[in-house]
Biotite code that builds the C-alpha atoms (Angstrom):
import biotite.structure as struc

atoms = struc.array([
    struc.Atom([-1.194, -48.201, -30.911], chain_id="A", res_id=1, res_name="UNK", atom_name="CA", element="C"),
    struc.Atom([-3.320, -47.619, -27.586], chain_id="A", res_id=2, res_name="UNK", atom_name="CA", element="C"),
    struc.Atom([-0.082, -46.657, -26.186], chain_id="A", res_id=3, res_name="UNK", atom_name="CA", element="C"),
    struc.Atom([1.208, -43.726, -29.031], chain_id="A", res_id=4, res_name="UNK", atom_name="CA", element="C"),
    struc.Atom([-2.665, -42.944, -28.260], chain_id="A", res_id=5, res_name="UNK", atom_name="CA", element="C"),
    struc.Atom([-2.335, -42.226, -24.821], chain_id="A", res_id=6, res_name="UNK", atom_name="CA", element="C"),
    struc.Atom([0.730, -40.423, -24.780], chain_id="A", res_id=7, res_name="UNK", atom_name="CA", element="C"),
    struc.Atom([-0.200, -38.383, -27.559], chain_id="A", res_id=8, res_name="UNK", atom_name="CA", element="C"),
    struc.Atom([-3.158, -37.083, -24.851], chain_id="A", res_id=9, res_name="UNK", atom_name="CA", element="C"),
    struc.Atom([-1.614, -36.826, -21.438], chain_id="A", res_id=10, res_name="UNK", atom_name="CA", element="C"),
    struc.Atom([1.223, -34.918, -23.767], chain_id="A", res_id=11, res_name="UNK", atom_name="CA", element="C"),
    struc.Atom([-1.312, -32.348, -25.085], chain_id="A", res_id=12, res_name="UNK", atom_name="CA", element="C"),
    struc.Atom([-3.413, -32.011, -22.115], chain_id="A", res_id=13, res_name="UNK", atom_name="CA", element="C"),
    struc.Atom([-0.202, -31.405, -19.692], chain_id="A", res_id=14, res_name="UNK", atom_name="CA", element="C"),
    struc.Atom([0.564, -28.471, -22.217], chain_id="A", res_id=15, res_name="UNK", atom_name="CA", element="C"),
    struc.Atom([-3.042, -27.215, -21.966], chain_id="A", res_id=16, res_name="UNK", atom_name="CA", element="C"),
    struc.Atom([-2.667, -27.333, -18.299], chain_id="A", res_id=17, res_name="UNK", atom_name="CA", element="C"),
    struc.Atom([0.288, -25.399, -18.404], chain_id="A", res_id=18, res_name="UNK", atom_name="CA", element="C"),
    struc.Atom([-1.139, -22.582, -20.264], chain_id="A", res_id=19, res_name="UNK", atom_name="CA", element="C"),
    struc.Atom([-4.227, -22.237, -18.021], chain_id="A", res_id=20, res_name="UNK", atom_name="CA", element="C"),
    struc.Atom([-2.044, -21.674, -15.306], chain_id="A", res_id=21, res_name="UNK", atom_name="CA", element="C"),
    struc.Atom([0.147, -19.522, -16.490], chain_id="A", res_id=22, res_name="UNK", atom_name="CA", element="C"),
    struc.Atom([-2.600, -17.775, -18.205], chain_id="A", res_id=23, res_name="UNK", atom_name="CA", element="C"),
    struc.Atom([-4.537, -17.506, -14.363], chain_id="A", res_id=24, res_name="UNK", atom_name="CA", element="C"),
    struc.Atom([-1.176, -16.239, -13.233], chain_id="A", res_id=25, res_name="UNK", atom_name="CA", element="C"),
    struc.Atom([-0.827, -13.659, -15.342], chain_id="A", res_id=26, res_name="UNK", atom_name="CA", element="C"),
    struc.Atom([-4.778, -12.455, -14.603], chain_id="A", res_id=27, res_name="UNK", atom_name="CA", element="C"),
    struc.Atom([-4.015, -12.179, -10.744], chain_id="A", res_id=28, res_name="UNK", atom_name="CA", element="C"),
    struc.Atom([-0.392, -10.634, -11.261], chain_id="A", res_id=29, res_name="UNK", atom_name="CA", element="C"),
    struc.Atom([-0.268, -7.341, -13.547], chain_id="A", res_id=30, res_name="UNK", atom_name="CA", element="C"),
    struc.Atom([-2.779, -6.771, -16.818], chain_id="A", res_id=31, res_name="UNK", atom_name="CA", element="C"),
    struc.Atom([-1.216, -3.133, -17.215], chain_id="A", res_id=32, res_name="UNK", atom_name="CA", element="C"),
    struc.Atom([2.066, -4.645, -19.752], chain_id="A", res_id=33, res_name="UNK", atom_name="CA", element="C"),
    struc.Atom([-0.481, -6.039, -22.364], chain_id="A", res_id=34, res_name="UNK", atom_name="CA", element="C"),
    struc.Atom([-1.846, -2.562, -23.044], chain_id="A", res_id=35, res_name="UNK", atom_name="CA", element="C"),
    struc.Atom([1.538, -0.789, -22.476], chain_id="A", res_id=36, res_name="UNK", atom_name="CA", element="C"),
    struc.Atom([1.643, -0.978, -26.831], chain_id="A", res_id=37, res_name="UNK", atom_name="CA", element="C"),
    struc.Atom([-1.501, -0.500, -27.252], chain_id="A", res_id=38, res_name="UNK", atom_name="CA", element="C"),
    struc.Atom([-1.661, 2.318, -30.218], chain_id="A", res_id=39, res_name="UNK", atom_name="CA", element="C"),
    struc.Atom([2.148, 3.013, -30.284], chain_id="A", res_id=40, res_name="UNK", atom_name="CA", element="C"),
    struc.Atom([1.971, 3.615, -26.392], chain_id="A", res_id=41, res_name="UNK", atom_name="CA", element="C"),
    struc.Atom([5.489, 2.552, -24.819], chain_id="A", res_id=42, res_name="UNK", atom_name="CA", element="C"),
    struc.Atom([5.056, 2.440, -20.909], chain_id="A", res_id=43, res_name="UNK", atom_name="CA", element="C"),
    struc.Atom([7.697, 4.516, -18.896], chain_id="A", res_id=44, res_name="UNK", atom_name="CA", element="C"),
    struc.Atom([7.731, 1.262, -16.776], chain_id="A", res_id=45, res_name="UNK", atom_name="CA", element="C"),
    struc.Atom([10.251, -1.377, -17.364], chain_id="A", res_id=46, res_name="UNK", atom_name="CA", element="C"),
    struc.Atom([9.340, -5.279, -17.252], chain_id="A", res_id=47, res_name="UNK", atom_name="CA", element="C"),
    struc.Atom([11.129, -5.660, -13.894], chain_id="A", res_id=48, res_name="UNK", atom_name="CA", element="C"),
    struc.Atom([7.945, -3.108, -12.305], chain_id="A", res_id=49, res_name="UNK", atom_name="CA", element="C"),
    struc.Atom([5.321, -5.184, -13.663], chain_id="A", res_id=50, res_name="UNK", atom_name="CA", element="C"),
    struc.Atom([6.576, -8.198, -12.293], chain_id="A", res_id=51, res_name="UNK", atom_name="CA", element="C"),
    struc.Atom([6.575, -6.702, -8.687], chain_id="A", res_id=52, res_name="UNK", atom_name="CA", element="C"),
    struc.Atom([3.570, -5.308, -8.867], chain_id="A", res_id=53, res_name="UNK", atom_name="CA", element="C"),
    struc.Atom([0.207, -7.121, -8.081], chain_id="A", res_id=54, res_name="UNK", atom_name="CA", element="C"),
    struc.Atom([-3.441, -6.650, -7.666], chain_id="A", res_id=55, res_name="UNK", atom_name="CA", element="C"),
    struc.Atom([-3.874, -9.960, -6.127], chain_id="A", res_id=56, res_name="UNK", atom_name="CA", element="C"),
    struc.Atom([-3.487, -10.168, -2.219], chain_id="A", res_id=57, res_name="UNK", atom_name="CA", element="C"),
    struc.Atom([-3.336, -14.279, -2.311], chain_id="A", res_id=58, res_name="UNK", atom_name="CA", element="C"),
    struc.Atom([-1.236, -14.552, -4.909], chain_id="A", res_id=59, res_name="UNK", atom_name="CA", element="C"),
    struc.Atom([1.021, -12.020, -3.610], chain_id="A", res_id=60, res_name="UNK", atom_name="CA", element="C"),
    struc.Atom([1.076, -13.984, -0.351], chain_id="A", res_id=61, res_name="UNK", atom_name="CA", element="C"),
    struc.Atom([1.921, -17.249, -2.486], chain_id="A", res_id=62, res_name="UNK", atom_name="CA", element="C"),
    struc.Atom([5.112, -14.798, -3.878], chain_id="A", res_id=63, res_name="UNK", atom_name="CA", element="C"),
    struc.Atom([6.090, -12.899, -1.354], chain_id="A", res_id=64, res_name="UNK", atom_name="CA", element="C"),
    struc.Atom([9.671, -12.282, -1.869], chain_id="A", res_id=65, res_name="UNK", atom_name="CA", element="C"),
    struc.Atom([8.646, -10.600, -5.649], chain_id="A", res_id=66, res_name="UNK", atom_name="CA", element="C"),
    struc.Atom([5.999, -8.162, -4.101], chain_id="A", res_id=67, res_name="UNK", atom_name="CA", element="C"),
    struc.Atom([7.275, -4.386, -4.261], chain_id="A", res_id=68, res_name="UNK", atom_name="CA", element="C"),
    struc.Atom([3.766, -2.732, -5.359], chain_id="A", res_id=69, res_name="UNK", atom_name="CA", element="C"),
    struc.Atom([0.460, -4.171, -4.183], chain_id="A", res_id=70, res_name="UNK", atom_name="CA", element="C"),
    struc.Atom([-2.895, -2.054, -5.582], chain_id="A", res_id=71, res_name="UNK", atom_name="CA", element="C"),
    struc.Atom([-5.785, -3.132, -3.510], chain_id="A", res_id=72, res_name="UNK", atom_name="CA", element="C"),
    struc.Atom([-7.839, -0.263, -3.986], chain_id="A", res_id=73, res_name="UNK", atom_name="CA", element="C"),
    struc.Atom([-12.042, -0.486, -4.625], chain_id="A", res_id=74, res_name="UNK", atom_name="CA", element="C"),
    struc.Atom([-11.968, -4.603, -3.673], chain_id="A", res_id=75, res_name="UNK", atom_name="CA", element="C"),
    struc.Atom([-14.173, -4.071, -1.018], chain_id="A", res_id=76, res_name="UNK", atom_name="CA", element="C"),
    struc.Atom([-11.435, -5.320, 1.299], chain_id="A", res_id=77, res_name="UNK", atom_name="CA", element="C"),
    struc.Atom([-13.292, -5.133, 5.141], chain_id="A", res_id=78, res_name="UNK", atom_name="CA", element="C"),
    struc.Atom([-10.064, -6.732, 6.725], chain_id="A", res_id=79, res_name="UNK", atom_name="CA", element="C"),
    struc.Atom([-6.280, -7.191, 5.805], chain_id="A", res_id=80, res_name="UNK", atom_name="CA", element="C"),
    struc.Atom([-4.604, -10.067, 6.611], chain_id="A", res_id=81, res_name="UNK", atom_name="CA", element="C"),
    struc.Atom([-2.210, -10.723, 9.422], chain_id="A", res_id=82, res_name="UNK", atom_name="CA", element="C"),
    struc.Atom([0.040, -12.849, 6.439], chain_id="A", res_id=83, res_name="UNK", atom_name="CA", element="C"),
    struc.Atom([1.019, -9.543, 4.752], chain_id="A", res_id=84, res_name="UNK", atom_name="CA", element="C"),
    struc.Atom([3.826, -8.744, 7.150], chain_id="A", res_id=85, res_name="UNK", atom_name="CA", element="C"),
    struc.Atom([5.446, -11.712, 4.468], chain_id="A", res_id=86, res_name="UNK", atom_name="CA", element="C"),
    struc.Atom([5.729, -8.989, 1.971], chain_id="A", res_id=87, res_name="UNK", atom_name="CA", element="C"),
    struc.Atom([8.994, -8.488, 3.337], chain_id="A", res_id=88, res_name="UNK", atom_name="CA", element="C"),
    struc.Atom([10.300, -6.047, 0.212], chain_id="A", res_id=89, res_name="UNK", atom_name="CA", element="C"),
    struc.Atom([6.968, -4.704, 0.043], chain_id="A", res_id=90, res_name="UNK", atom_name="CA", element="C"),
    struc.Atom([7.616, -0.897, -1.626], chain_id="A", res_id=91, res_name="UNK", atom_name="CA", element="C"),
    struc.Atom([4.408, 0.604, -1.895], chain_id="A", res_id=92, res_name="UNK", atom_name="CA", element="C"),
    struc.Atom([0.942, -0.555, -0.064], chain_id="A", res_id=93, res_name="UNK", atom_name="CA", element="C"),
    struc.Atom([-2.558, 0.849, -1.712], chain_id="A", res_id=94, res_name="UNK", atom_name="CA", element="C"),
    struc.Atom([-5.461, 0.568, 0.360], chain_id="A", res_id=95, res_name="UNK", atom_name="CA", element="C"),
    struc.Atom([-7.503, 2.974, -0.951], chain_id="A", res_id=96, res_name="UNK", atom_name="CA", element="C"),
    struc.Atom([-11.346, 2.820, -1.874], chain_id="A", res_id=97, res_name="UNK", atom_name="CA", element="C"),
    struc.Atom([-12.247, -0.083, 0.585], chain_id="A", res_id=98, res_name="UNK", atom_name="CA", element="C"),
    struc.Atom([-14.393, -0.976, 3.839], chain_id="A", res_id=99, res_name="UNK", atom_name="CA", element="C"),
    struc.Atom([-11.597, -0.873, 6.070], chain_id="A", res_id=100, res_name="UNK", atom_name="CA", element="C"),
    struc.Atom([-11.969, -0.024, 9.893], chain_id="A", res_id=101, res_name="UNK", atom_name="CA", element="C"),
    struc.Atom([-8.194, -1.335, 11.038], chain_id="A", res_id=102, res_name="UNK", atom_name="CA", element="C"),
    struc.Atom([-4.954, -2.177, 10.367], chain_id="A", res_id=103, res_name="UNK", atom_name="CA", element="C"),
    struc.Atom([-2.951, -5.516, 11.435], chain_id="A", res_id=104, res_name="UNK", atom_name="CA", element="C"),
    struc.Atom([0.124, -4.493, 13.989], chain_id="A", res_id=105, res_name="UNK", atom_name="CA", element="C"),
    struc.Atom([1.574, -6.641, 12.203], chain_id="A", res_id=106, res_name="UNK", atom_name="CA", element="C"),
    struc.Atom([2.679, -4.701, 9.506], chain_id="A", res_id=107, res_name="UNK", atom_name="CA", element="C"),
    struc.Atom([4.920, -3.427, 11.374], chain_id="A", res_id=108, res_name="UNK", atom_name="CA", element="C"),
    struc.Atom([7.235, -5.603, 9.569], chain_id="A", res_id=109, res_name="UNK", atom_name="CA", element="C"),
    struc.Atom([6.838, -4.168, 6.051], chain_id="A", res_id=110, res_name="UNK", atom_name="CA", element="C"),
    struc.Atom([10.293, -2.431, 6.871], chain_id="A", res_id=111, res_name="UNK", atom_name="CA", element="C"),
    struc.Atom([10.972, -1.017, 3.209], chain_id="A", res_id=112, res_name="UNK", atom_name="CA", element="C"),
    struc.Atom([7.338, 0.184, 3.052], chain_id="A", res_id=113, res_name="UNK", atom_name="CA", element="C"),
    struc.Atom([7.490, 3.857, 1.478], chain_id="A", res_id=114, res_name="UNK", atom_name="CA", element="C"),
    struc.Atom([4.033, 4.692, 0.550], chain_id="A", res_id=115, res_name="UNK", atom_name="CA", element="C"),
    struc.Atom([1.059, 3.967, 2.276], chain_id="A", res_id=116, res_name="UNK", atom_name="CA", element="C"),
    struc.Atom([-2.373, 5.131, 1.014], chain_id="A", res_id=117, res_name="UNK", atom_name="CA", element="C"),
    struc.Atom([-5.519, 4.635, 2.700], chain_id="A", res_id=118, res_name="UNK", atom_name="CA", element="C"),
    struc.Atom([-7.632, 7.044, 1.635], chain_id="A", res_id=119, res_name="UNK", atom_name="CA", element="C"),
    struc.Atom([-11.784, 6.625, 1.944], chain_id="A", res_id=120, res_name="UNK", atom_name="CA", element="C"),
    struc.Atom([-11.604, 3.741, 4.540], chain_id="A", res_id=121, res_name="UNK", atom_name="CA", element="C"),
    struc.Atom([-13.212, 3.783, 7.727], chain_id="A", res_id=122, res_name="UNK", atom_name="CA", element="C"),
    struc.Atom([-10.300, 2.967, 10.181], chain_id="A", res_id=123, res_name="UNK", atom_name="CA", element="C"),
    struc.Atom([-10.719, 4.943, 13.450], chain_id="A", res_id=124, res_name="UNK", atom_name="CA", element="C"),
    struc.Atom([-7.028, 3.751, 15.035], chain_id="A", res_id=125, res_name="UNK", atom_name="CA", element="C"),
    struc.Atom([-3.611, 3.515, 13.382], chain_id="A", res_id=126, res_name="UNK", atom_name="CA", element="C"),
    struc.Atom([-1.523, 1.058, 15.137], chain_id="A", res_id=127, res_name="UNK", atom_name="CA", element="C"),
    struc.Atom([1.431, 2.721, 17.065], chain_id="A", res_id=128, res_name="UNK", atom_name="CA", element="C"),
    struc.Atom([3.522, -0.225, 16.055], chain_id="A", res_id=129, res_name="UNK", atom_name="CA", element="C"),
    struc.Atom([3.362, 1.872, 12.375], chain_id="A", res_id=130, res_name="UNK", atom_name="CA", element="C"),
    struc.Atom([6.808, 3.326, 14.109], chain_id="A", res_id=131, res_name="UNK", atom_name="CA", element="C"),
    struc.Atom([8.828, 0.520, 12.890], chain_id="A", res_id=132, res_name="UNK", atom_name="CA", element="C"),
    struc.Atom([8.065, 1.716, 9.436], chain_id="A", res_id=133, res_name="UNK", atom_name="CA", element="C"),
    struc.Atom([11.298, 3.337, 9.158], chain_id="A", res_id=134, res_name="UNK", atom_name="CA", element="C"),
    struc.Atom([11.415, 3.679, 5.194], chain_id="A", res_id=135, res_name="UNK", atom_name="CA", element="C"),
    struc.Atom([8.106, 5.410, 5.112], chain_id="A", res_id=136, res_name="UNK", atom_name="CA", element="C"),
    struc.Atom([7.603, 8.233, 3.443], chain_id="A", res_id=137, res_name="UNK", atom_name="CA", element="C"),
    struc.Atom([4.109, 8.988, 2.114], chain_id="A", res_id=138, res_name="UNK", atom_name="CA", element="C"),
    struc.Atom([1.012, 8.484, 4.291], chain_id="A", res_id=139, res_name="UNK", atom_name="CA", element="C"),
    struc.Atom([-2.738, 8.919, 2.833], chain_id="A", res_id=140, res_name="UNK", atom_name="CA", element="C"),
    struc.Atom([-5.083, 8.717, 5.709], chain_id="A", res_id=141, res_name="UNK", atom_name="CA", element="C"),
    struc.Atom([-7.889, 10.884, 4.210], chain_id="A", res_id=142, res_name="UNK", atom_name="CA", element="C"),
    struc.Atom([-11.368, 10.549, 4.504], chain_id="A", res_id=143, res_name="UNK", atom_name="CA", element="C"),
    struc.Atom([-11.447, 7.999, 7.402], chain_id="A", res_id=144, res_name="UNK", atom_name="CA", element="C"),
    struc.Atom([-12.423, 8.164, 10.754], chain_id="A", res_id=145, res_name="UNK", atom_name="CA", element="C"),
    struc.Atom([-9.378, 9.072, 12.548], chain_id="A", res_id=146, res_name="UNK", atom_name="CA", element="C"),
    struc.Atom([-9.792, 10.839, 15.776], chain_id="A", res_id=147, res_name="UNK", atom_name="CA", element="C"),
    struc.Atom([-5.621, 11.208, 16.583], chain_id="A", res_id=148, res_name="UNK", atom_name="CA", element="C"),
    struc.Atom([-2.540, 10.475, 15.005], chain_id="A", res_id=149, res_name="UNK", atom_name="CA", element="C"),
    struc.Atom([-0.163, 8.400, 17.542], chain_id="A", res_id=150, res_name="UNK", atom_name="CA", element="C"),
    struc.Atom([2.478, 10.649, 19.207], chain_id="A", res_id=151, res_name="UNK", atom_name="CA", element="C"),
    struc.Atom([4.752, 7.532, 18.548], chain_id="A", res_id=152, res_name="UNK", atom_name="CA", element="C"),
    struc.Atom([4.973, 8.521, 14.633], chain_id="A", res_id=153, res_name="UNK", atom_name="CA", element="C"),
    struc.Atom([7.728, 10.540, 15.855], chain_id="A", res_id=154, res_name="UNK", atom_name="CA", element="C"),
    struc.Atom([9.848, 8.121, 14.916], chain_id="A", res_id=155, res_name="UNK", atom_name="CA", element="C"),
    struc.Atom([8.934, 8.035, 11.474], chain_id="A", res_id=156, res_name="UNK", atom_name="CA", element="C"),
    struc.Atom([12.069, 10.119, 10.492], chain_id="A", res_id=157, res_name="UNK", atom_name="CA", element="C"),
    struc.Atom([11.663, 9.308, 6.869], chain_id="A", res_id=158, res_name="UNK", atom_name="CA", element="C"),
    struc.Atom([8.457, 10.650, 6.465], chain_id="A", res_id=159, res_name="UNK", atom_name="CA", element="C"),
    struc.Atom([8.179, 13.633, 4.000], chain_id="A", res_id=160, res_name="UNK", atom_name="CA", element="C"),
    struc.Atom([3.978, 13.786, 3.530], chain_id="A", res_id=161, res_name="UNK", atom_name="CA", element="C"),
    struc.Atom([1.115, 13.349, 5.558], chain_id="A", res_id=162, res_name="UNK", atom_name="CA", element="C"),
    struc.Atom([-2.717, 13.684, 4.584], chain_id="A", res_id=163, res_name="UNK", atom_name="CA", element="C"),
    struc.Atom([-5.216, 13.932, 7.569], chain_id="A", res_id=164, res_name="UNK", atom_name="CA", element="C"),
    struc.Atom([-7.696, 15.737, 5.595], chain_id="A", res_id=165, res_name="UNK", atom_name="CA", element="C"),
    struc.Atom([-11.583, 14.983, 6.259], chain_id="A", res_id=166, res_name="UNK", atom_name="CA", element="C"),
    struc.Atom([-11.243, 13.393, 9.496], chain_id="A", res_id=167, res_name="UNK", atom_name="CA", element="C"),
    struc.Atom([-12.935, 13.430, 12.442], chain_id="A", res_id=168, res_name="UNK", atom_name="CA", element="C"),
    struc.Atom([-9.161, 14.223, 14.335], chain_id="A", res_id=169, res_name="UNK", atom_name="CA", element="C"),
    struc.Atom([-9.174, 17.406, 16.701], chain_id="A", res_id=170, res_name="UNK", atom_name="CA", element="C"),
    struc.Atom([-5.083, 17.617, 16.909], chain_id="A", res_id=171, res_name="UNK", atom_name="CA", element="C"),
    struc.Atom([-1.599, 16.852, 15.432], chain_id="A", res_id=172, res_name="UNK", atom_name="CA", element="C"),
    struc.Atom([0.828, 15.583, 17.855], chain_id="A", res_id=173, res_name="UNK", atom_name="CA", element="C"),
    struc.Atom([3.235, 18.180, 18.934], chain_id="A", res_id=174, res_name="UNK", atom_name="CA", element="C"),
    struc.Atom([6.304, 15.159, 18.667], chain_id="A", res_id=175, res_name="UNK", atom_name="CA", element="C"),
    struc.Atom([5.835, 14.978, 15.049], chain_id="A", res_id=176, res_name="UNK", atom_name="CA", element="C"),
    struc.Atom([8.299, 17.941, 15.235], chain_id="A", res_id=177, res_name="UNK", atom_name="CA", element="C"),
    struc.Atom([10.705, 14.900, 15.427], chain_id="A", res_id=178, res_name="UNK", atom_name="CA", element="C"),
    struc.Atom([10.109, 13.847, 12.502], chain_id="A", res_id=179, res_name="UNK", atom_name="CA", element="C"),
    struc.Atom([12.825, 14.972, 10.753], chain_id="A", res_id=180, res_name="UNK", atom_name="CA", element="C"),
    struc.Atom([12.331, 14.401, 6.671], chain_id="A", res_id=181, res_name="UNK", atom_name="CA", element="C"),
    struc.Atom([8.620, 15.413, 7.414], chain_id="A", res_id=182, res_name="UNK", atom_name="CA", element="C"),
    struc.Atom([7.858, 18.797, 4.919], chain_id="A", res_id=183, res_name="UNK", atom_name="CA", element="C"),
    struc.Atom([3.851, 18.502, 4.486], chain_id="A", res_id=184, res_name="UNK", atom_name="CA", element="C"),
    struc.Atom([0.702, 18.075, 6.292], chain_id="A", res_id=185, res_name="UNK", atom_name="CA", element="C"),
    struc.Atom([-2.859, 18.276, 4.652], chain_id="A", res_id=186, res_name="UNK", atom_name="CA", element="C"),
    struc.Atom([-5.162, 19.089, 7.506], chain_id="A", res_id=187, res_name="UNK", atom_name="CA", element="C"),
    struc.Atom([-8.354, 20.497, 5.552], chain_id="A", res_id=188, res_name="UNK", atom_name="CA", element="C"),
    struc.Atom([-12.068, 19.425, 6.857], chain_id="A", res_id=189, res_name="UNK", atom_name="CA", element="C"),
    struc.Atom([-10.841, 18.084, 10.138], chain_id="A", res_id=190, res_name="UNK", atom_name="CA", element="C"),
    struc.Atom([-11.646, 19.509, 13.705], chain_id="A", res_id=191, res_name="UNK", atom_name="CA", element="C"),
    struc.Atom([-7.981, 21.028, 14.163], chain_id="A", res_id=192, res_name="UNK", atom_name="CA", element="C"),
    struc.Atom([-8.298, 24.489, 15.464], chain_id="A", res_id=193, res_name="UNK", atom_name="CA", element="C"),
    struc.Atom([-4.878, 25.137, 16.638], chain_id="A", res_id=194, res_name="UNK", atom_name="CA", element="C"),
    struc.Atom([-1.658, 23.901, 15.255], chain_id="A", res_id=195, res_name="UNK", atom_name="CA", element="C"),
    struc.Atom([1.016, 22.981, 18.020], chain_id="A", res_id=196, res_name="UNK", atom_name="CA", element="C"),
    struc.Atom([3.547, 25.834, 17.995], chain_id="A", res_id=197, res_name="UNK", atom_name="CA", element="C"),
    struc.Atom([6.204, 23.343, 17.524], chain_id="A", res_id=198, res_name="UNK", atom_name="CA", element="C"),
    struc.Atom([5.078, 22.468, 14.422], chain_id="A", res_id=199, res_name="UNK", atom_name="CA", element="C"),
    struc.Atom([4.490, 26.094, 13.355], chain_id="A", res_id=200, res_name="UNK", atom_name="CA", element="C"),
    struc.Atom([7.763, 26.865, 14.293], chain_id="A", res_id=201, res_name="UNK", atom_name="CA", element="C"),
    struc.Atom([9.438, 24.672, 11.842], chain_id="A", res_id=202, res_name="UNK", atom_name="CA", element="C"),
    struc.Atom([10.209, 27.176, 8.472], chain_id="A", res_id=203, res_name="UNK", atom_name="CA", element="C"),
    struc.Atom([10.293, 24.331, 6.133], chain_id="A", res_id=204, res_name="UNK", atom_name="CA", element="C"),
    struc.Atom([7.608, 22.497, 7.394], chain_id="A", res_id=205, res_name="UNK", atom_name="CA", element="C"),
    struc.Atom([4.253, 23.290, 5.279], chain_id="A", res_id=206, res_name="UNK", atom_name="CA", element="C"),
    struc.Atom([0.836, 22.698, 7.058], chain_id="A", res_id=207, res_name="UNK", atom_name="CA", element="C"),
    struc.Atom([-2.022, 22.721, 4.644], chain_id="A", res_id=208, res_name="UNK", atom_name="CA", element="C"),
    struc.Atom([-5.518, 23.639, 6.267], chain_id="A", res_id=209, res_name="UNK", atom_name="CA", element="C"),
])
């Protein structure tokens, strides 16, 4: 009888286990699906988005392969990891709202980054190694303290929009002319005076002061 007793428990409390965790999995991963019904509401996101996307830098790190979207806006975030370079199919990267004042080099490896927002930080220096981001094609740098953007982002031929705005930065790079794909550049409250005539002289290229 002890025995059927016994089993009966570690039966029932394994279950109970299992639900926790899957429950705490679910908290760190996505909360947006549960409320995608909510009133008749159908999402305009399919069940393959929400389980790339996270909110959760650890447990991101602890899937990294799954990872396409990862939302770390207004965490309070004063330093990022040199372990997200894992996020190797890493789509979109939001920094946004947080007390950065740099950027690991090592993301340099997030090669099918396409969107990176970092807007109301407080990083003074973008890493040149942001080069080897050769998928990217939105960059939100507003409201930091930039002083220059690297002449190596040349080789960001990808890259369709930039935002500089509210910035401390005094100049754009004259080699960003290489930059074929790029159509946009948001330059208002920064100390840019003079736009490089190389950039001007692009037709399709629209510089927004």
């Amino acid at each position: 009888m002890k025995i059927i007793i016994l089993f009966c428990f570690a039966f029932f409390a394994t279950n109970a286990i299992s639900q926790f965790r899957q429950c705490c999995d679910n908290r760190h991963h996505c909360n947006h699906q549960s409320n995608s019904n909510h009133n008749g509401y159908n999402s305009k996101y399919s069940d393959s988005y929400y389980e790339s996307y996270y909110t959760d830098l650890d447990f991101a790190l602890r899937n990294p392969s799954r990872v396409k979207t990862l939302d770390l806006s207004h965490q309070n975030l004063s330093k990022i990891p040199w372990e997200i370079r894992k996020l190797e199919n890493l789509e979109v990267l939001i920094l946004s709202n947080n007390n950065l004042t740099e950027l690991p080099w090592e993301m340099r490896y997030l090669k099918r980054l396409k969107r990176l927002d970092l807007e109301n930080n407080y990083i003074t220096k973008l890493p040149w190694e942001f080069r080897y981001l050769e998928n990217l094609q939105e960059l939100n740098v507003s409201n930091n303290n930039l002083k220059e953007i690297p002449w190596e982002f040349r080789y960001l031929s990808r890259l369709v929009f930039i935002n500089v705005s509210s910035n401390p930065i005094s100049r754009l790079p004259w080699e960003l002319k290489h930059c074929e794909s790029l159509r946009r550049i948001v330059i208002r409250n920064t100390n840019i005076t003079e736009v490089p005539w190389e950039l001007k002289s692009k037709d399709y290229l629209h510089i927004l002061k």
